[in-house]
Backbone as CSV, one residue per row, in Angstrom:
resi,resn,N_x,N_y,N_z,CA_x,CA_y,CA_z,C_x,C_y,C_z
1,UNK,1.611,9.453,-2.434,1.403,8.092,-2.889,0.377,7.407,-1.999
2,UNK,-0.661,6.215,-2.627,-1.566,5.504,-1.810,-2.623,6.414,-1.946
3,UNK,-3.120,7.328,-2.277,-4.459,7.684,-2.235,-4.781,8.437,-1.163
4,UNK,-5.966,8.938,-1.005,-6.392,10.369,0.162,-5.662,10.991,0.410
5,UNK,-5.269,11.565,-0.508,-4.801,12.973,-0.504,-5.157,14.092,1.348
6,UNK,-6.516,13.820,1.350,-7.203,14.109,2.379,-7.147,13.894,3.553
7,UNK,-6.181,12.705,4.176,-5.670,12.033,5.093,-4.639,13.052,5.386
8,UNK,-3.567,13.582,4.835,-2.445,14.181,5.594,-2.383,15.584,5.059
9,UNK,-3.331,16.263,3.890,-3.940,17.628,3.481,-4.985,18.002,4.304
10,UNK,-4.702,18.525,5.058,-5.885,19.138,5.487,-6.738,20.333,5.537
11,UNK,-6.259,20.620,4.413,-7.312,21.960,3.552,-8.813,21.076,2.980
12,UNK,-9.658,22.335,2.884,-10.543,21.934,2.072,-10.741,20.767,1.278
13,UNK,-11.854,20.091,0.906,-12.074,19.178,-0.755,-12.241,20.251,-1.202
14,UNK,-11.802,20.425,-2.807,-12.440,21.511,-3.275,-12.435,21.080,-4.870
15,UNK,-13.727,21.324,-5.355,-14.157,20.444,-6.522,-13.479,21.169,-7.271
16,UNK,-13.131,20.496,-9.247,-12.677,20.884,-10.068,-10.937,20.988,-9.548
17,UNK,-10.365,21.391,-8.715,-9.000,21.089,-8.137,-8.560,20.223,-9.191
18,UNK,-8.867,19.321,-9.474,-8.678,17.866,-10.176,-9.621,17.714,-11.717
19,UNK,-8.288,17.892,-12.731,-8.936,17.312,-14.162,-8.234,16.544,-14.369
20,UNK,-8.908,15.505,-15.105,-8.255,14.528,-16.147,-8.867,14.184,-17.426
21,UNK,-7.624,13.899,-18.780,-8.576,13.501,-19.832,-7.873,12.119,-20.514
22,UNK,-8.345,12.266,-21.490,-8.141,10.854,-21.719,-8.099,9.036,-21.844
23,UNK,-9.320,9.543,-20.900,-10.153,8.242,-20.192,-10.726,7.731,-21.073
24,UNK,-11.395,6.451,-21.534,-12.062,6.512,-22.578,-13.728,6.171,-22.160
25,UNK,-15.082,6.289,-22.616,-15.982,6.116,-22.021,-16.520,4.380,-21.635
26,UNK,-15.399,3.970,-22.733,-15.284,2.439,-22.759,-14.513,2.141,-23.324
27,UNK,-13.831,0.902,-22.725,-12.041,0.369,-23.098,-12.467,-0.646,-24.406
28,UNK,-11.126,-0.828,-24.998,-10.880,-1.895,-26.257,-9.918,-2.723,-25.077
29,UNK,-9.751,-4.145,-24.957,-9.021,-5.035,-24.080,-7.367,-4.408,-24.841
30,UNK,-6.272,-4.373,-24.755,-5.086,-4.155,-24.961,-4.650,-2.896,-25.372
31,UNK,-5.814,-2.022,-25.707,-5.376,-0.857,-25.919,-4.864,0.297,-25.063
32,UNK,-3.765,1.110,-25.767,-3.298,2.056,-24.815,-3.786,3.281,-24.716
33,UNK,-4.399,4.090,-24.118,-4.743,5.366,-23.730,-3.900,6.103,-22.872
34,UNK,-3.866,7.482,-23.334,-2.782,8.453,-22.666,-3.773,9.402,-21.652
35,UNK,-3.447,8.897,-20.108,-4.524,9.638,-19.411,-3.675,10.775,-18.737
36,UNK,-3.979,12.294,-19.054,-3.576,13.361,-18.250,-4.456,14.104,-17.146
37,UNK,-3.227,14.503,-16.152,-4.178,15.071,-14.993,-3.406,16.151,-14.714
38,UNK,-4.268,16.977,-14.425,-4.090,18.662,-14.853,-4.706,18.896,-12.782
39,UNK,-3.337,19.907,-12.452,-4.312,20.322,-10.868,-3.831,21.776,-11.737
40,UNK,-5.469,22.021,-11.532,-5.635,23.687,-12.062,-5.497,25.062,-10.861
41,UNK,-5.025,24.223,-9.416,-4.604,25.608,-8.756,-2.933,25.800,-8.682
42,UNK,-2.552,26.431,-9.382,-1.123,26.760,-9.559,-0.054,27.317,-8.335
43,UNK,-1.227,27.811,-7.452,-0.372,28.345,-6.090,0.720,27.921,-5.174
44,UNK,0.526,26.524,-5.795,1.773,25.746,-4.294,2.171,24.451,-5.159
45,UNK,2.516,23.662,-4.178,3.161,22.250,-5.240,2.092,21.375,-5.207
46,UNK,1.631,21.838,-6.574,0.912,20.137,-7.370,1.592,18.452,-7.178
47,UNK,0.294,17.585,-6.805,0.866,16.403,-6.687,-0.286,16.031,-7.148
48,UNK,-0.459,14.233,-7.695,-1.515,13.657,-7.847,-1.119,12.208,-7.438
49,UNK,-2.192,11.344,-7.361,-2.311,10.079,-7.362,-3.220,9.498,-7.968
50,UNK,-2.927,8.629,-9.119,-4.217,7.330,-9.556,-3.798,5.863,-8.904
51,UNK,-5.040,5.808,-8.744,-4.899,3.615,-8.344,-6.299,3.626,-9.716
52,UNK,-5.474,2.639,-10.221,-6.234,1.741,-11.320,-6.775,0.235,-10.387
53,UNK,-8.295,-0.352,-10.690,-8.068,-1.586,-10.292,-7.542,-2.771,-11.620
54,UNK,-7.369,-2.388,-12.706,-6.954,-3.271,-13.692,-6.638,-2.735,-15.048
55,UNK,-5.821,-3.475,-15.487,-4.540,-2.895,-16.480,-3.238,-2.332,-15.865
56,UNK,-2.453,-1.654,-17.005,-1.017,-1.794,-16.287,-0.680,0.008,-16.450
57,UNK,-0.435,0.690,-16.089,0.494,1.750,-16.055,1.708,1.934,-16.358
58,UNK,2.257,2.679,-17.345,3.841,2.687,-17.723,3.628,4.267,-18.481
59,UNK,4.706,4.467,-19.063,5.450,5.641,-19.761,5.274,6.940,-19.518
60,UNK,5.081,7.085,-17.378,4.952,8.415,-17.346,5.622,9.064,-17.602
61,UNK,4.477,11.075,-17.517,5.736,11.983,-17.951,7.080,12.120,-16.966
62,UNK,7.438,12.851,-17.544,9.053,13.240,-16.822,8.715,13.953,-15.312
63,UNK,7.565,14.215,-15.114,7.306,14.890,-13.480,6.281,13.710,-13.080
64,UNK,6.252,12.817,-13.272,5.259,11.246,-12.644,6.187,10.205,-12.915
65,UNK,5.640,9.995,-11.751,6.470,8.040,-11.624,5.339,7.159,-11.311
66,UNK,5.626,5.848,-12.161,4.890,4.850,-11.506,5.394,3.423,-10.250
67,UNK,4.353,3.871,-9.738,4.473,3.362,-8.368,4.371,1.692,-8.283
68,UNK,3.832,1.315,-9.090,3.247,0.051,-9.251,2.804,-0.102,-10.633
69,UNK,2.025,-1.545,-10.619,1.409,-1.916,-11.846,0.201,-0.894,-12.205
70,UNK,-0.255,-0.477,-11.019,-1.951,0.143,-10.967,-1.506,1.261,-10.414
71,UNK,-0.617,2.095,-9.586,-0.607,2.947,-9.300,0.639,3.786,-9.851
72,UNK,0.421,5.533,-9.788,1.492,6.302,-10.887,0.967,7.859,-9.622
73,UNK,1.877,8.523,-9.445,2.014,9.817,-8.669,2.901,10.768,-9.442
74,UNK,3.067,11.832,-8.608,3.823,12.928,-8.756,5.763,12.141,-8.642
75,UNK,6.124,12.820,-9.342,7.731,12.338,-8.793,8.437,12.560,-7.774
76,UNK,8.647,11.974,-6.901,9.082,12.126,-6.088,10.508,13.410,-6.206
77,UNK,10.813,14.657,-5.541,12.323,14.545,-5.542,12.454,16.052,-7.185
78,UNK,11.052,16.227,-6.872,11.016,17.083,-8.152,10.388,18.753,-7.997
79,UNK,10.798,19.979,-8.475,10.071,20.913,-8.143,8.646,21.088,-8.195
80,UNK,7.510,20.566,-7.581,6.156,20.849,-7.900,5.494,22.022,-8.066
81,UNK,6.365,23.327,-7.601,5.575,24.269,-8.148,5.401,24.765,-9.051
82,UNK,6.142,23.882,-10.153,5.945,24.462,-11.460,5.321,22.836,-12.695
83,UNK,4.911,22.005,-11.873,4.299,20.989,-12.402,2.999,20.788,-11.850
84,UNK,1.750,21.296,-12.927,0.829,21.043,-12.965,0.096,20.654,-13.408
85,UNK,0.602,20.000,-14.876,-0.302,18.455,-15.853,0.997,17.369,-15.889
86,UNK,-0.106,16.454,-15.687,1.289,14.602,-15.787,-0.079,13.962,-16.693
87,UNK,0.966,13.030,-17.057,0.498,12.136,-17.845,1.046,10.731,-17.503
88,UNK,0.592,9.744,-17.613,0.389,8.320,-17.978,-0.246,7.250,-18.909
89,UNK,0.675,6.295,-19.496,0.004,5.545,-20.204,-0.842,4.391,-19.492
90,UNK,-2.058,3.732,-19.483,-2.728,3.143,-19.324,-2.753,1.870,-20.691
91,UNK,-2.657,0.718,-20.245,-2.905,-0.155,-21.223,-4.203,-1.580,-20.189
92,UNK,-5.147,-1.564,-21.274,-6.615,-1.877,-20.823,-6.330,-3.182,-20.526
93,UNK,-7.434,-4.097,-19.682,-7.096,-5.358,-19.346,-7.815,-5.996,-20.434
94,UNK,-7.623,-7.879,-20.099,-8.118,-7.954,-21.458,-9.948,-7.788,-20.998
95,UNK,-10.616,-8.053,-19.960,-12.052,-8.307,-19.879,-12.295,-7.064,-18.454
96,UNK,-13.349,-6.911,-17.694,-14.094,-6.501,-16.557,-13.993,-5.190,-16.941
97,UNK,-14.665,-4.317,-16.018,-15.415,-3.296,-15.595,-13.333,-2.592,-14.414
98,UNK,-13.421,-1.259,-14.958,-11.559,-1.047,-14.523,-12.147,0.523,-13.478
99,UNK,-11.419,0.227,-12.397,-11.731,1.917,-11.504,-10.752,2.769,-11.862
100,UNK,-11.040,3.616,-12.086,-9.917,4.842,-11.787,-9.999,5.215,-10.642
101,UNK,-9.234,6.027,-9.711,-9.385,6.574,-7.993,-8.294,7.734,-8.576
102,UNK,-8.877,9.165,-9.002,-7.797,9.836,-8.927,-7.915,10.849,-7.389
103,UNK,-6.762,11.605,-7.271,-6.447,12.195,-6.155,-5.392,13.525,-6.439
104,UNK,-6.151,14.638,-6.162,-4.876,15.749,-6.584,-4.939,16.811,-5.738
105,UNK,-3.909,17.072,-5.284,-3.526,18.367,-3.812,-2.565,19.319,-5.050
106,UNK,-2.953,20.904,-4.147,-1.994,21.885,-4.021,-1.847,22.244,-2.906
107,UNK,-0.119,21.935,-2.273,0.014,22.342,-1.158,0.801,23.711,-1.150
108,UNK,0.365,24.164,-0.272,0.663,25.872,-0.119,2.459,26.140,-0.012
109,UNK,3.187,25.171,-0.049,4.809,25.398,-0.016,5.036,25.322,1.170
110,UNK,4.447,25.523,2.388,4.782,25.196,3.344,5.121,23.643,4.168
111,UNK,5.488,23.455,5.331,5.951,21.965,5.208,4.526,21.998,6.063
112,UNK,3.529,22.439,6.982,2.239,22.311,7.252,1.348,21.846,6.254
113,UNK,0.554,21.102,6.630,-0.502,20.455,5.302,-1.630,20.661,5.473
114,UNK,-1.586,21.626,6.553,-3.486,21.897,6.818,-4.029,23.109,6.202
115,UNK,-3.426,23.950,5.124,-4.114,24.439,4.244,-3.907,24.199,2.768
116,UNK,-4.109,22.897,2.370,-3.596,21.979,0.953,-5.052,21.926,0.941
117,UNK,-5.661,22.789,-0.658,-6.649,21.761,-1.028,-6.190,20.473,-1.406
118,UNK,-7.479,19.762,-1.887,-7.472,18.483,-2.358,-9.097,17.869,-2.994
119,UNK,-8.443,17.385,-4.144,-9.803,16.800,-5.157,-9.501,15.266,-4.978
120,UNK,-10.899,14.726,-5.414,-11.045,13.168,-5.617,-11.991,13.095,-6.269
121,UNK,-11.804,11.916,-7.554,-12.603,11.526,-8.131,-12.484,10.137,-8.484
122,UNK,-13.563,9.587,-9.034,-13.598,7.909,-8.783,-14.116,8.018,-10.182
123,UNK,-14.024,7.446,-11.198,-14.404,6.754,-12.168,-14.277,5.073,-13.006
124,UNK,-15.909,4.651,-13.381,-15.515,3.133,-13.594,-15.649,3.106,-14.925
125,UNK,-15.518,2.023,-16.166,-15.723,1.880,-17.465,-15.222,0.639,-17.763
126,UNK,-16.304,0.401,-18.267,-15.944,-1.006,-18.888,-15.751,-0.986,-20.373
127,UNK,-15.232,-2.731,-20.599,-14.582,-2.841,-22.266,-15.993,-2.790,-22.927
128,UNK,-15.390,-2.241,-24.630,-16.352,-2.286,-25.366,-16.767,-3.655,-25.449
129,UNK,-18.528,-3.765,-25.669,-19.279,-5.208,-25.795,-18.840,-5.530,-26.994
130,UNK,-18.693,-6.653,-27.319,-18.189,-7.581,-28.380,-19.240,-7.797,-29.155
131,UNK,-19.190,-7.837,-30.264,-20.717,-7.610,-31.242,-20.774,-9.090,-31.495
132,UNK,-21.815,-9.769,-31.340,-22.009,-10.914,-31.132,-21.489,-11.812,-32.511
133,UNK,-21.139,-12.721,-32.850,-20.661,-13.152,-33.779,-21.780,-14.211,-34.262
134,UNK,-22.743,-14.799,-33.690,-23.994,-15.064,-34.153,-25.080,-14.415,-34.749
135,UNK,-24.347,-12.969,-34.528,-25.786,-11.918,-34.802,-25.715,-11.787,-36.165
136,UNK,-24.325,-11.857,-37.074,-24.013,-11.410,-38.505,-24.616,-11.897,-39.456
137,UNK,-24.461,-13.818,-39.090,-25.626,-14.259,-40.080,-27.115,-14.385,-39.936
138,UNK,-27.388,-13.961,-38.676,-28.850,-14.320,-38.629,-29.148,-12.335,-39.056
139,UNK,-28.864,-11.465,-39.082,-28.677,-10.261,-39.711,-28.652,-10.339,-41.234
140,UNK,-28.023,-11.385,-41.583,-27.991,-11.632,-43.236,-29.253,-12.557,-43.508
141,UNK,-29.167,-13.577,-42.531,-30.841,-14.331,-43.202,-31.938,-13.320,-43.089
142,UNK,-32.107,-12.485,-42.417,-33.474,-11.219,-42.121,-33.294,-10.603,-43.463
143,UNK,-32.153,-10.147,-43.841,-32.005,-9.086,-45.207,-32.746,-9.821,-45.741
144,UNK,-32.009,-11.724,-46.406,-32.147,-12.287,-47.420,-33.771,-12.669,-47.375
145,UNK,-34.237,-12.486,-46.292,-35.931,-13.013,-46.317,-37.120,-11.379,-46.253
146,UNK,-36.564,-10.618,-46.125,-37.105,-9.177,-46.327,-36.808,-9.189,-48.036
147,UNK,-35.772,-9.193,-48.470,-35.350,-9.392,-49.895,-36.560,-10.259,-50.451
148,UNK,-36.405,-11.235,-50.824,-37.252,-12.166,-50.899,-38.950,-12.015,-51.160
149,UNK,-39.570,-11.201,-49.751,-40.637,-10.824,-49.531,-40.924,-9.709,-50.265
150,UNK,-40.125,-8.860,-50.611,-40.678,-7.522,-51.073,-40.393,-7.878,-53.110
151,UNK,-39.709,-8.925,-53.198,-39.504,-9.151,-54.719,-40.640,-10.226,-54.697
152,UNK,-41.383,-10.954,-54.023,-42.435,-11.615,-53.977,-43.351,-10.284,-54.297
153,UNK,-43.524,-9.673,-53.657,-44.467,-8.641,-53.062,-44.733,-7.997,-55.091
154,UNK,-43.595,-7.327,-55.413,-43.516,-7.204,-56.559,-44.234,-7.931,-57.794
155,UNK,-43.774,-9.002,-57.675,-44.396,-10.336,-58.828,-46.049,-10.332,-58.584
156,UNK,-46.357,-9.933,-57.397,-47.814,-10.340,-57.388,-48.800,-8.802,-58.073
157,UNK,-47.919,-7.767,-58.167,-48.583,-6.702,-58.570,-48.849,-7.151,-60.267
């Protein structure tokens, strides 16, 4: 829990360690997305950590707990060597630009932590832009005056 994995693992970074999907490339304000994180080295006990900076976290799986509003981990109190994708629901804020901070170790089973890899990845995304609500009719006066011009255009042949 809390992030840096890297702080009390002291194995390797080692890239790809850490997938997740479900992210979206840009949020809708209230919508829910189901974000999973997969640690693809199976050897020891999988754990992860996300900190969100905005929106709320709820309905993890049965091997994740959430920690907070913004933050969701491994479960505490649970066999990890045989849990290696979790999931969480994410529900979007209503406005800004939202971080993800994920964080995912395999520790070797031992109670030593200095040969645990460990991945990190940071991702930001903002809400979809709002399609301007001034743009629709001045989009319809352009048709109606292109219209116009080309049935002019016509009459004069």
């Amino acid at each position: 829990e809390g992030g840096n994995c890297g702080g009390c693992h002291l194995g390797a970074h080692t890239d790809a360690l850490l997938t997740y999907s479900g992210l979206p490339t840009t949020y809708t304000p209230g919508n829910v997305y189901t974000i999973t994180i997969t640690i693809t080295d199976g050897d020891g006990a999988q754990a992860f950590d996300l900190i969100v900076s905005a929106g709320t976290l709820s309905n993890p799986s049965a091997n994740a707990e959430i920690n907070s509003a913004t933050e969701a981990s491994a479960k505490d109190g649970i066999d990890l060597s045989t849990a290696t994708i979790f999931s969480v629901d994410w529900t979007a804020p209503s406005s800004g630009s939202v971080t993800f901070d994920f964080w995912g170790v395999s520790g070797d089973g031992m109670t030593a932590t200095i040969n645990d890899p460990w991945d990190h990845d940071t991702v930001s995304i903002a809400e979809v832009p709002e399609f301007p609500t001034m743009l629709i009719p001045a989009l319809g006066m352009i048709g109606a005056v292109l219209t116009v011009l080309v049935l002019a255009k016509k009459d004069k042949k």
